[in-house]
N, CA, C and O atoms as a Maestro MAE file, in Angstrom:
{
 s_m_m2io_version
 :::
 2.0.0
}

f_m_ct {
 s_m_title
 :::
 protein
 m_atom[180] {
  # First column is atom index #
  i_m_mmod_type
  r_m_x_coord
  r_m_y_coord
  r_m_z_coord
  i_m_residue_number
  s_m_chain_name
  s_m_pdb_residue_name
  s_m_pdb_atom_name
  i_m_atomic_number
  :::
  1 25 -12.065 32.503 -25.918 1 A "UNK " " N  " 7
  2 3 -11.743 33.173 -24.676 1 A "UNK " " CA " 6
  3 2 -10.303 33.679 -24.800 1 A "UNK " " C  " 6
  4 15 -9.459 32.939 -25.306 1 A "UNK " " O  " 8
  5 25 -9.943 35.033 -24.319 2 A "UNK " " N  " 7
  6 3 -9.264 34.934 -24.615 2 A "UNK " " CA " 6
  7 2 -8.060 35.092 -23.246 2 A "UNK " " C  " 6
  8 15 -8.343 34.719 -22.108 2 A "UNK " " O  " 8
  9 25 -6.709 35.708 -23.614 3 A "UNK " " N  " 7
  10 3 -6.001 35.176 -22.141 3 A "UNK " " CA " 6
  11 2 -6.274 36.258 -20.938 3 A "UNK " " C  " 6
  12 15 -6.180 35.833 -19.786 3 A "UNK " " O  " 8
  13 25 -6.517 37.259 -21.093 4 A "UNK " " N  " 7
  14 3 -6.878 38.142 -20.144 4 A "UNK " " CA " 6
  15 2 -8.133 37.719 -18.821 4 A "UNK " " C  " 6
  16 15 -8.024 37.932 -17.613 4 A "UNK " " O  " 8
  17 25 -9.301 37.062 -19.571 5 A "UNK " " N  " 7
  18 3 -10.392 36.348 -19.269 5 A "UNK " " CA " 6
  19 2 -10.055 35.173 -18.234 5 A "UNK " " C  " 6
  20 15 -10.290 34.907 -17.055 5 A "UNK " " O  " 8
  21 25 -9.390 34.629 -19.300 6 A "UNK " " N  " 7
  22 3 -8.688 32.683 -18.679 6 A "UNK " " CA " 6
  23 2 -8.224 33.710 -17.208 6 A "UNK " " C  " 6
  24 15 -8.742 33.483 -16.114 6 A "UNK " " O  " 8
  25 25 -7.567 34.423 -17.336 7 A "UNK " " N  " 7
  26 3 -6.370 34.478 -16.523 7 A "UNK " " CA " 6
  27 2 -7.162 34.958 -14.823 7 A "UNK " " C  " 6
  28 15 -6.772 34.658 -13.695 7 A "UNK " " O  " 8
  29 25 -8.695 36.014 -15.364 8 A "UNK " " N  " 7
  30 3 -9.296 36.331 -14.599 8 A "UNK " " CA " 6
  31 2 -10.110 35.499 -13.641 8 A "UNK " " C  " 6
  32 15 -10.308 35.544 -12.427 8 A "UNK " " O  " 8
  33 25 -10.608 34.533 -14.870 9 A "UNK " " N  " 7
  34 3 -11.151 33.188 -14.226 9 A "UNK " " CA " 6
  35 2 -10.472 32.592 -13.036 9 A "UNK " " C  " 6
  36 15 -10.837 32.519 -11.862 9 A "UNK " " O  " 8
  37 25 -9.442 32.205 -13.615 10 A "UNK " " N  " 7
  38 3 -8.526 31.252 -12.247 10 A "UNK " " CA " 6
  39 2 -8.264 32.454 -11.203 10 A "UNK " " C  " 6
  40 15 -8.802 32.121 -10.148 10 A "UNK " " O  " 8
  41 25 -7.675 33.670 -11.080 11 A "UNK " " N  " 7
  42 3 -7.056 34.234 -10.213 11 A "UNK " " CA " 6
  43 2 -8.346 34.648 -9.303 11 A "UNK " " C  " 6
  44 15 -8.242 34.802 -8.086 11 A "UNK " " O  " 8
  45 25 -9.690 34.830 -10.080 12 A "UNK " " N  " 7
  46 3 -10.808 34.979 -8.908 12 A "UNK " " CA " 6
  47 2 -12.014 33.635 -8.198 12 A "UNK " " C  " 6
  48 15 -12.992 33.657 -7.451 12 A "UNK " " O  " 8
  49 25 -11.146 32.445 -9.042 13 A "UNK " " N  " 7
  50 3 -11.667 30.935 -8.691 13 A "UNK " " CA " 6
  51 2 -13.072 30.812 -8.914 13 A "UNK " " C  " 6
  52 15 -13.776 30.153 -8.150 13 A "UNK " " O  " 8
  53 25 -13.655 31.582 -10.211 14 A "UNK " " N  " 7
  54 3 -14.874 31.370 -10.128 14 A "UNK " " CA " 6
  55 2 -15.455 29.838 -10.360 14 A "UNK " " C  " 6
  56 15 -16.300 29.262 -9.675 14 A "UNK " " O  " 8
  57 25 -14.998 29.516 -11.123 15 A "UNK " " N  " 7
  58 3 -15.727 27.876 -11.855 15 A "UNK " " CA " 6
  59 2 -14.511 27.264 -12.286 15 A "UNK " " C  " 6
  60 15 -13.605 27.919 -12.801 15 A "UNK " " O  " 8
  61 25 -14.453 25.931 -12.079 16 A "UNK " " N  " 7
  62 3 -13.367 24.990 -12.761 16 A "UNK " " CA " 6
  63 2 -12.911 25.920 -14.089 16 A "UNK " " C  " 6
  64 15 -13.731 26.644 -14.655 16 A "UNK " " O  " 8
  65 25 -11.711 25.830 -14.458 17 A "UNK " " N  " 7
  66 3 -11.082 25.835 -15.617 17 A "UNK " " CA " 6
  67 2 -10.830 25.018 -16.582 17 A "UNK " " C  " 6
  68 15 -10.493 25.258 -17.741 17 A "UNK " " O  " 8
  69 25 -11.022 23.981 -16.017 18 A "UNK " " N  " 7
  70 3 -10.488 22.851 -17.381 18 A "UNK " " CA " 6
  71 2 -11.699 22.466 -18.446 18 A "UNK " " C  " 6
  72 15 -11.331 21.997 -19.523 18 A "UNK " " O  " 8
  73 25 -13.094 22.631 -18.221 19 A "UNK " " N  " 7
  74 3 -13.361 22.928 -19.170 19 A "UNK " " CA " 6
  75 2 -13.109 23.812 -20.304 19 A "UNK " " C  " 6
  76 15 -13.352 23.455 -21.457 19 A "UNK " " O  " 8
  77 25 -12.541 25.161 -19.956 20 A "UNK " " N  " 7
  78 3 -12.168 25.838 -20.709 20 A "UNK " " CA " 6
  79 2 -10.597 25.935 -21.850 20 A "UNK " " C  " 6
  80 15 -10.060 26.751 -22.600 20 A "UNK " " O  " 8
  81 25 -10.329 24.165 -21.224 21 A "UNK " " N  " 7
  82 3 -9.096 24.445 -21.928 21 A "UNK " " CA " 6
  83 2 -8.979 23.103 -23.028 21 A "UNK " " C  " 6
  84 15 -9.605 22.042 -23.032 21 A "UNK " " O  " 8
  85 25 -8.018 23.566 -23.854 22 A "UNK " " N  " 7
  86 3 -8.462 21.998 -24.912 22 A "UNK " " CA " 6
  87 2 -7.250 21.113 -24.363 22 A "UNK " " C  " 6
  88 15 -6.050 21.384 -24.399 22 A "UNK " " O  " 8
  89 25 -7.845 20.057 -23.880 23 A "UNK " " N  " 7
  90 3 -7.039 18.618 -23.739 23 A "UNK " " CA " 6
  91 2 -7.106 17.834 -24.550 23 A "UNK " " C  " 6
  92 15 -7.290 16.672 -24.187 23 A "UNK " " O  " 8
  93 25 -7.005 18.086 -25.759 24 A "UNK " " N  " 7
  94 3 -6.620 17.250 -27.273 24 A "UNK " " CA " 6
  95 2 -5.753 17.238 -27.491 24 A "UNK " " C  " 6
  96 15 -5.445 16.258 -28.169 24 A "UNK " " O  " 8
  97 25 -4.643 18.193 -27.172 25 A "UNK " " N  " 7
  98 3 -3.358 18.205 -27.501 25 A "UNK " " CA " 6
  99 2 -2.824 18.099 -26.471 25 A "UNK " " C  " 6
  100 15 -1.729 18.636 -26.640 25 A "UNK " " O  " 8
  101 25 -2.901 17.641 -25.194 26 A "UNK " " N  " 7
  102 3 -2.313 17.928 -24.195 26 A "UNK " " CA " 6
  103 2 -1.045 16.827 -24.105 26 A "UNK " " C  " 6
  104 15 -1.187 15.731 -24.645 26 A "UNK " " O  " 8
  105 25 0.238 17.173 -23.380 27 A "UNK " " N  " 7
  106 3 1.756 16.055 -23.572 27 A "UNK " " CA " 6
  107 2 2.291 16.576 -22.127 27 A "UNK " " C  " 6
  108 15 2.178 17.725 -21.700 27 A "UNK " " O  " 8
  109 25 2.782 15.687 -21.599 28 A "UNK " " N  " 7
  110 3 3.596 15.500 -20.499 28 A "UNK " " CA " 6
  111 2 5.157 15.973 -21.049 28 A "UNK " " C  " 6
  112 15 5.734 15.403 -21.975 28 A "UNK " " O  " 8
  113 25 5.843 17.410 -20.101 29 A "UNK " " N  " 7
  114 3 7.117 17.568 -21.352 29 A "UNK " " CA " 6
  115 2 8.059 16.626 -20.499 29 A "UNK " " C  " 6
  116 15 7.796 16.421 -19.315 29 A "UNK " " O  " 8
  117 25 9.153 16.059 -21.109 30 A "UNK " " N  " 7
  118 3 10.237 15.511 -21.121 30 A "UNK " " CA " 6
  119 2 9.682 14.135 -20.545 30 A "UNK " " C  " 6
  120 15 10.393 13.628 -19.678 30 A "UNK " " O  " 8
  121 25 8.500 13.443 -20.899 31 A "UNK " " N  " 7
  122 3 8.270 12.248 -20.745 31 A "UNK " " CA " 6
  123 2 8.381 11.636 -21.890 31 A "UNK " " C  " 6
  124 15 7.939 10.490 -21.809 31 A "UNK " " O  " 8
  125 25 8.772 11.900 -22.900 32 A "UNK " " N  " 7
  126 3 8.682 10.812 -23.539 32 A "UNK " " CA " 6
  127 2 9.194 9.639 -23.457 32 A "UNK " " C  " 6
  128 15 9.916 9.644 -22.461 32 A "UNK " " O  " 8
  129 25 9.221 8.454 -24.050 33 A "UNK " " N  " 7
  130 3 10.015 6.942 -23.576 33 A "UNK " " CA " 6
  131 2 11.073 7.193 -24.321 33 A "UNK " " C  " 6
  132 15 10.920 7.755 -25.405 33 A "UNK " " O  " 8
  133 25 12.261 6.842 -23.893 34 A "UNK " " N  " 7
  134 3 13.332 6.308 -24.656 34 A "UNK " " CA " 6
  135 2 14.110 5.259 -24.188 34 A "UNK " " C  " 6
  136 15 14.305 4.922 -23.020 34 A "UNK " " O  " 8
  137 25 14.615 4.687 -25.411 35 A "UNK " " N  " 7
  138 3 15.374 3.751 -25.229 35 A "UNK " " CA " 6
  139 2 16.976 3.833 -24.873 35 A "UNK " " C  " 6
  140 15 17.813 4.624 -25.306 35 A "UNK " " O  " 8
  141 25 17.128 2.712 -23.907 36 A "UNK " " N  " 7
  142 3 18.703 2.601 -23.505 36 A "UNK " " CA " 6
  143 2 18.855 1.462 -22.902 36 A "UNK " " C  " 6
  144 15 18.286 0.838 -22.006 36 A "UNK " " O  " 8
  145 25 19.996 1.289 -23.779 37 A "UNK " " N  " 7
  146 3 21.030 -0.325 -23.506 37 A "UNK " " CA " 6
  147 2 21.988 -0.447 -21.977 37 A "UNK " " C  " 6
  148 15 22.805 0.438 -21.722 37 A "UNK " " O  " 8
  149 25 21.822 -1.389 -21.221 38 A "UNK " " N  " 7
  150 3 22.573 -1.443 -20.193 38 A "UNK " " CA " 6
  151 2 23.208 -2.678 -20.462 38 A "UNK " " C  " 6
  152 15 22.534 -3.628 -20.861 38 A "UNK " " O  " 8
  153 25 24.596 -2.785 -20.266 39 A "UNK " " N  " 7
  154 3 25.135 -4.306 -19.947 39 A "UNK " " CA " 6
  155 2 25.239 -4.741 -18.279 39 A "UNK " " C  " 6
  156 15 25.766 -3.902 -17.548 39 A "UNK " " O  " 8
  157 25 24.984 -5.412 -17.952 40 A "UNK " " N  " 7
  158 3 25.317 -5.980 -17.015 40 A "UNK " " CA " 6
  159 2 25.886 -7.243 -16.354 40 A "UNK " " C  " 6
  160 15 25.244 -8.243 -16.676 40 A "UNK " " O  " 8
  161 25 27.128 -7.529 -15.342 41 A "UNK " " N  " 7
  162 3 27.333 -8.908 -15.775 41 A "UNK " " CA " 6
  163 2 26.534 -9.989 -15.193 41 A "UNK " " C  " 6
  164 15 25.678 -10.057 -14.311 41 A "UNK " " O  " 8
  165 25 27.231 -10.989 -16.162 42 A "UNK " " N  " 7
  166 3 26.104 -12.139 -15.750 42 A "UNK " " CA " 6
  167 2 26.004 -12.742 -14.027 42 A "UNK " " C  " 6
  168 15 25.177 -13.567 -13.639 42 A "UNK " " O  " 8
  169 25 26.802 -12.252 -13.387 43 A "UNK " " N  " 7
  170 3 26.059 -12.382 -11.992 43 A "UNK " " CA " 6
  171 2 24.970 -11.855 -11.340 43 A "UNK " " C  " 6
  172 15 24.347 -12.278 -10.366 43 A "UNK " " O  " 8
  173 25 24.749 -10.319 -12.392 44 A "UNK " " N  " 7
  174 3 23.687 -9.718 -11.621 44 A "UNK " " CA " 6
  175 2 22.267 -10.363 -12.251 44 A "UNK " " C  " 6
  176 15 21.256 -10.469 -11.557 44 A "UNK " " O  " 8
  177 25 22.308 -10.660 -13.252 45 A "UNK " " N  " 7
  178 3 20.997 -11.538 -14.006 45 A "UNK " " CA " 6
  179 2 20.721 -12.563 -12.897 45 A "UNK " " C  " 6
  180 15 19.832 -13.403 -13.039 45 A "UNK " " O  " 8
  :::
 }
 m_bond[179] {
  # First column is bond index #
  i_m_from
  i_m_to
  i_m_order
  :::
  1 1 2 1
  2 2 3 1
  3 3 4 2
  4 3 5 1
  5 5 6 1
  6 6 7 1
  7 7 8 2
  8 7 9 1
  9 9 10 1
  10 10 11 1
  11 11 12 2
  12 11 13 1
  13 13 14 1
  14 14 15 1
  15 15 16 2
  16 15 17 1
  17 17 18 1
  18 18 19 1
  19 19 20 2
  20 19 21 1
  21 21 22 1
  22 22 23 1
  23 23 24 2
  24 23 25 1
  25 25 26 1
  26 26 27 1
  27 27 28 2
  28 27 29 1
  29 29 30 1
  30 30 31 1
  31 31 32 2
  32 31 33 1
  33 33 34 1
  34 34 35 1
  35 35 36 2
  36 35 37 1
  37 37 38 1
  38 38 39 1
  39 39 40 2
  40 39 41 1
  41 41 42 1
  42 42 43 1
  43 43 44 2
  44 43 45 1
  45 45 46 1
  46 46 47 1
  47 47 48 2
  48 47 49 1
  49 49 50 1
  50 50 51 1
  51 51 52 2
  52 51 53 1
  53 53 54 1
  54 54 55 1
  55 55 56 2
  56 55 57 1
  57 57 58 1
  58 58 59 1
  59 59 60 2
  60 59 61 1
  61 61 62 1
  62 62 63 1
  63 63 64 2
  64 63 65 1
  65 65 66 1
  66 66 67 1
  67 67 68 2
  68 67 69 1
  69 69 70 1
  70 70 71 1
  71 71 72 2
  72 71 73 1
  73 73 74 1
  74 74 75 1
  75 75 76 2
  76 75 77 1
  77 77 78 1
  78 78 79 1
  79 79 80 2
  80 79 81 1
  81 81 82 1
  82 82 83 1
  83 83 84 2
  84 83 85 1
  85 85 86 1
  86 86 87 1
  87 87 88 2
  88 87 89 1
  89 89 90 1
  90 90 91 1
  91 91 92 2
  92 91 93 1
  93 93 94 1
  94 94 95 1
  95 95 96 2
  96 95 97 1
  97 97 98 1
  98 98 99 1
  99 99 100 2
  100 99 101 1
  101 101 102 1
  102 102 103 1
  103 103 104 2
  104 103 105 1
  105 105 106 1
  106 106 107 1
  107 107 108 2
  108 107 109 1
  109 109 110 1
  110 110 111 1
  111 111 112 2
  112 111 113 1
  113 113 114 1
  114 114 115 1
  115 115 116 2
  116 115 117 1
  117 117 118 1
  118 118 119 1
  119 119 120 2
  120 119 121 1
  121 121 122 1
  122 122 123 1
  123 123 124 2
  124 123 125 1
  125 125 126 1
  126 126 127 1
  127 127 128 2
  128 127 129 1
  129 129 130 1
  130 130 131 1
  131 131 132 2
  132 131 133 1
  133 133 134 1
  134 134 135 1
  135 135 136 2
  136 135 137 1
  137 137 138 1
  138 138 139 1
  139 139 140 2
  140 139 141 1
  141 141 142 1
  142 142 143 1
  143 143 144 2
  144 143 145 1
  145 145 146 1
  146 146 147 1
  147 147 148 2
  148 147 149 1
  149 149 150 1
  150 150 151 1
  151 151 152 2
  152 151 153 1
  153 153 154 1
  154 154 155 1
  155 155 156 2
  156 155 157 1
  157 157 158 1
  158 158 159 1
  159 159 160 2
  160 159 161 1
  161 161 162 1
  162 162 163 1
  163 163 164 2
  164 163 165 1
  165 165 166 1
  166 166 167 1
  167 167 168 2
  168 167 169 1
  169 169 170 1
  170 170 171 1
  171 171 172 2
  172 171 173 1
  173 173 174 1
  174 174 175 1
  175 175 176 2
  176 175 177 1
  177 177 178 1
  178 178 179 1
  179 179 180 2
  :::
 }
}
């Protein structure tokens, strides 16, 4: 399919879209985990 189609699909709401799309690769952006060190003092423990 290509994007002209996709694009026609959604803007005239014929049928769900997400079949039409591949969620194999799909990523949440700027979620990834990272790590970070906090000190805190020992009163707040």
């Amino acid at each position: 399919m290509n994007a002209e189609d996709f694009d026609k699909k959604f803007d005239d709401d014929q049928k769900d879209i997400v079949d039409d799309l591949d969620l194999s690769t799909k990523r949440r952006v700027n979620q990834e985990p990272r790590r970070i060190n906090v000190d805190f003092p020992s009163w707040v423990v």
